[in-house]
C-alpha positions as a Markdown table, in Angstrom:
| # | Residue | x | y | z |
|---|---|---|---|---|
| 1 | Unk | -3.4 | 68.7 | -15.3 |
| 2 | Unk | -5.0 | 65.6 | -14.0 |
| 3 | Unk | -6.1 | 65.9 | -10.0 |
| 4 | Unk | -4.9 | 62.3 | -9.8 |
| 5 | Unk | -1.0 | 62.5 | -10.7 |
| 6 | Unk | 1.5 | 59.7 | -10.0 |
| 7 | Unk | 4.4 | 59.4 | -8.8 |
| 8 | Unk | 7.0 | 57.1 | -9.7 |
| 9 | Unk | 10.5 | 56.3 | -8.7 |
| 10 | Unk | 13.2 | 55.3 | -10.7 |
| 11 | Unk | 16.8 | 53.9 | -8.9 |
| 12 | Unk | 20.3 | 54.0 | -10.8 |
| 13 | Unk | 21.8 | 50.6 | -9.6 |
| 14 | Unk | 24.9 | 49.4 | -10.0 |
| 15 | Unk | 23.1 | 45.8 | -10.1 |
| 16 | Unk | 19.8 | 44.9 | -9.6 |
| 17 | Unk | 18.4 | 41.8 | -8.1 |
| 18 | Unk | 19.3 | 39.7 | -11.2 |
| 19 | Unk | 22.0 | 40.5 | -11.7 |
| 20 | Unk | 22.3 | 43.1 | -14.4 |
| 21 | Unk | 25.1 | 45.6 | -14.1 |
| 22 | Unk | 24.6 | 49.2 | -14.4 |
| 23 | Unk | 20.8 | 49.9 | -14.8 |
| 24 | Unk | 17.9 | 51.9 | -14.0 |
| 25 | Unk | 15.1 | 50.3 | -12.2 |
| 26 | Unk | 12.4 | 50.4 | -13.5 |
| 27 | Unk | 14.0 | 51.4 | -17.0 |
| 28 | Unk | 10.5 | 51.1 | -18.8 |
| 29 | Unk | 7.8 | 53.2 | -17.6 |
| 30 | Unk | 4.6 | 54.0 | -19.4 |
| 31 | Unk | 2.8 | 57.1 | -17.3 |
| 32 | Unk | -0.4 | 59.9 | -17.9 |
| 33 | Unk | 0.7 | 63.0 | -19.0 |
| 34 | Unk | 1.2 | 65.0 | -15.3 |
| 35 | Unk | 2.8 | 62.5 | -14.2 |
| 36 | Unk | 5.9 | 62.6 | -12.1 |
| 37 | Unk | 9.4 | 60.8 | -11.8 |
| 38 | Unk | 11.8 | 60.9 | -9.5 |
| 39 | Unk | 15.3 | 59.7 | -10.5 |
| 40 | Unk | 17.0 | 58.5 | -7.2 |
| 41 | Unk | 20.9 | 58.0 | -7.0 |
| 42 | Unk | 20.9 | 54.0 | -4.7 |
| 43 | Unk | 24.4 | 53.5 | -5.9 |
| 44 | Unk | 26.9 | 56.4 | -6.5 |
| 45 | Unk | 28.6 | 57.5 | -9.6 |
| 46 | Unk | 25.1 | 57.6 | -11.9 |
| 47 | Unk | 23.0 | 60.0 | -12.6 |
| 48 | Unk | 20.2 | 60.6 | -15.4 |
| 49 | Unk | 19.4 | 62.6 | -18.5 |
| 50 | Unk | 17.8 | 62.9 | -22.0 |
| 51 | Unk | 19.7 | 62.1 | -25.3 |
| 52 | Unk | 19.5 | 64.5 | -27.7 |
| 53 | Unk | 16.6 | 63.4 | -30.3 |
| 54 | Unk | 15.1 | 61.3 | -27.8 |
| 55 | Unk | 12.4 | 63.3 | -26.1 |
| 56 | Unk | 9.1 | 64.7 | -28.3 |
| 57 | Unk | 9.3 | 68.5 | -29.2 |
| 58 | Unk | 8.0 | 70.7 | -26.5 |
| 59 | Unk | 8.9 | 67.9 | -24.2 |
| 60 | Unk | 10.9 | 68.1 | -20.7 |
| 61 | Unk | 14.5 | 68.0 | -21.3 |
| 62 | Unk | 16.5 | 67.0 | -18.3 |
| 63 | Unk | 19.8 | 66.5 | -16.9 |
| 64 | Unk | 20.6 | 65.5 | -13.6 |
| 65 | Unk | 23.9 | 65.8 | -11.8 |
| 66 | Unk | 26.3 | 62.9 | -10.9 |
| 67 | Unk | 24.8 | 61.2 | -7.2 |
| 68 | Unk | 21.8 | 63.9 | -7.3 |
| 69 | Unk | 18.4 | 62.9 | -6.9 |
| 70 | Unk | 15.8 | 65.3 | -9.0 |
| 71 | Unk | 11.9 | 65.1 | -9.9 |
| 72 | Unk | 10.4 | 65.7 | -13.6 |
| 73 | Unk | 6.6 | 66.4 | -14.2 |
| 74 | Unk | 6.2 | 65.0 | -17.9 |
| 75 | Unk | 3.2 | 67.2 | -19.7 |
| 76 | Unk | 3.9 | 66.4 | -22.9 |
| 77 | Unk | 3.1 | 63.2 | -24.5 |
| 78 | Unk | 5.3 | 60.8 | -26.0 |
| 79 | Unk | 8.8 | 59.1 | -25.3 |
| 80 | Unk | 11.6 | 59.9 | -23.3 |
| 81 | Unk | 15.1 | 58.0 | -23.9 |
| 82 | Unk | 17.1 | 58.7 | -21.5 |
| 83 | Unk | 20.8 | 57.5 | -20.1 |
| 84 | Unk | 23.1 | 57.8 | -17.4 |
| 85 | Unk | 26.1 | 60.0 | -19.2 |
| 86 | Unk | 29.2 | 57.8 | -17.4 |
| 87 | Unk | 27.5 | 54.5 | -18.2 |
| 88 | Unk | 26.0 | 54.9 | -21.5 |
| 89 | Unk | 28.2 | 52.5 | -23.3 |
| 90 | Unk | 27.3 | 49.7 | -20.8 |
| 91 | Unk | 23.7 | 50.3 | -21.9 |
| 92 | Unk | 22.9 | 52.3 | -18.8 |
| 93 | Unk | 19.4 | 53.8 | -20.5 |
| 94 | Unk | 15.7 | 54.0 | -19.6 |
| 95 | Unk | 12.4 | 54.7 | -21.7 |
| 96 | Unk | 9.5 | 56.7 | -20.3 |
| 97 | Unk | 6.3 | 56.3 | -22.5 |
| 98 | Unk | 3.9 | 59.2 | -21.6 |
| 99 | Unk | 0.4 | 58.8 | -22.9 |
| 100 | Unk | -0.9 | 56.1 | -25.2 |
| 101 | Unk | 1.0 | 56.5 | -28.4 |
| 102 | Unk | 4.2 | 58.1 | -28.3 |
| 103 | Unk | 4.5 | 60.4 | -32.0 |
| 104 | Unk | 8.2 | 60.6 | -31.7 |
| 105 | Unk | 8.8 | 56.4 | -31.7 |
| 106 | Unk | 10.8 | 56.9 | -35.4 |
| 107 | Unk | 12.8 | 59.7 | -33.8 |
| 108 | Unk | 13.6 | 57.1 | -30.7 |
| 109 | Unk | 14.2 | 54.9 | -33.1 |
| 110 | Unk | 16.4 | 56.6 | -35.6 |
| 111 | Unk | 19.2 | 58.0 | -32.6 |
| 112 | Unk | 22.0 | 56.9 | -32.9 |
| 113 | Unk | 23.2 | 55.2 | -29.3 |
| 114 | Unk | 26.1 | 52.2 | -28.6 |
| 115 | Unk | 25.2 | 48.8 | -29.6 |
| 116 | Unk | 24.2 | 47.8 | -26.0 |
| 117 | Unk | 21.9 | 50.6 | -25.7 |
| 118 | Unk | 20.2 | 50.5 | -28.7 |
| 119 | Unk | 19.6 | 46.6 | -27.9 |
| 120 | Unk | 17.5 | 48.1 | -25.0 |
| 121 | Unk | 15.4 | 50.3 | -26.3 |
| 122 | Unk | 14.3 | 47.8 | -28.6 |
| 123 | Unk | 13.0 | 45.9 | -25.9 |
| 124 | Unk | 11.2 | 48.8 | -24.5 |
| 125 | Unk | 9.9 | 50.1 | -27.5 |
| 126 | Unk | 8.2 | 46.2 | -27.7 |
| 127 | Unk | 6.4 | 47.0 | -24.3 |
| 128 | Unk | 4.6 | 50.1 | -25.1 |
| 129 | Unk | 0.9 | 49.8 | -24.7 |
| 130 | Unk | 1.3 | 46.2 | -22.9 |
C-alpha cells in the first residue's frame, strides 16, 4: 500500500452548478491503487453502488445505503462503474479508473445499462489516461 494515499470525495447532487439533474460529482475519477473514496449524500434520496459486471475481479464491491455516507479503499486495479440504484435510469452513474490501464474496459463496456447511462460512460471511458 502506498504511504502517500488519497483521498477523494464524491457528492450525489440533485444538480450541480450547471445545471445537470441527478449526478455524482466528480463522476470521473482516475486514482492509484490505495486510494480512497468517500461517497457523501449533499442531497437526500441517493446513494451509491457497483453494477454487476462493472468492477474488475477481485475488486471492491460496494453498496451504500439510501442518504448514507461510506468510504472505499480501492486495491485492485482497474474500473469501477457505479450508480445510484433510485436514479439509474436518469443516468445517475460514476466511473472510477484505478491505475493506468483498466483490464476490465470491454467488461464496462459490454454491461448492459439505460440509454442515458450508457451515454455516460462513454464519455468517461474517453477520459481515461487524460
Amino acid at each position: 500500500m502506498s504511504l502517500s494515499a488519497a483521498e477523494f470525495e464524491v457528492q450525489m447532487l440533485n444538480k450541480d452548478a450547471a445545471g445537470n439533474t441527478m449526478v455524482f460529482e466528480p463522476a470521473f475519477l482516475q486514482i492509484a491503487p490505495g486510494d480512497t473514496v468517500t461517497f457523501v449524500p449533499t442531497d437526500k434520496g441517493h446513494n451509491a453502488e457497483t453494477i454487476k459486471g462493472m468492477f474488475p475481479e477481485g475488486g471492491n464491491e460496494f453498496k451504500g445505503k439510501i442518504n448514507e455516507q461510506f468510504s472505499v479503499t480501492f486495491d485492485v486495479a482497474g474500473a469501477y462503474g457505479y450508480k445510484c440504484a433510485p436514479h439509474l435510469a436518469m443516468g445517475m452513474v460514476g466511473l472510477i479508473v484505478v491505475g493506468e490501464d483498466p483490464a476490465n474496459l470491454a467488461d464496462l463496456q459490454a454491461a448492459r445499462v439505460p440509454p442515458r447511462a450508457k451515454a455516460k460512460f462513454d464519455e468517461f471511458v474517453a477520459q481515461i489516461g487524460q
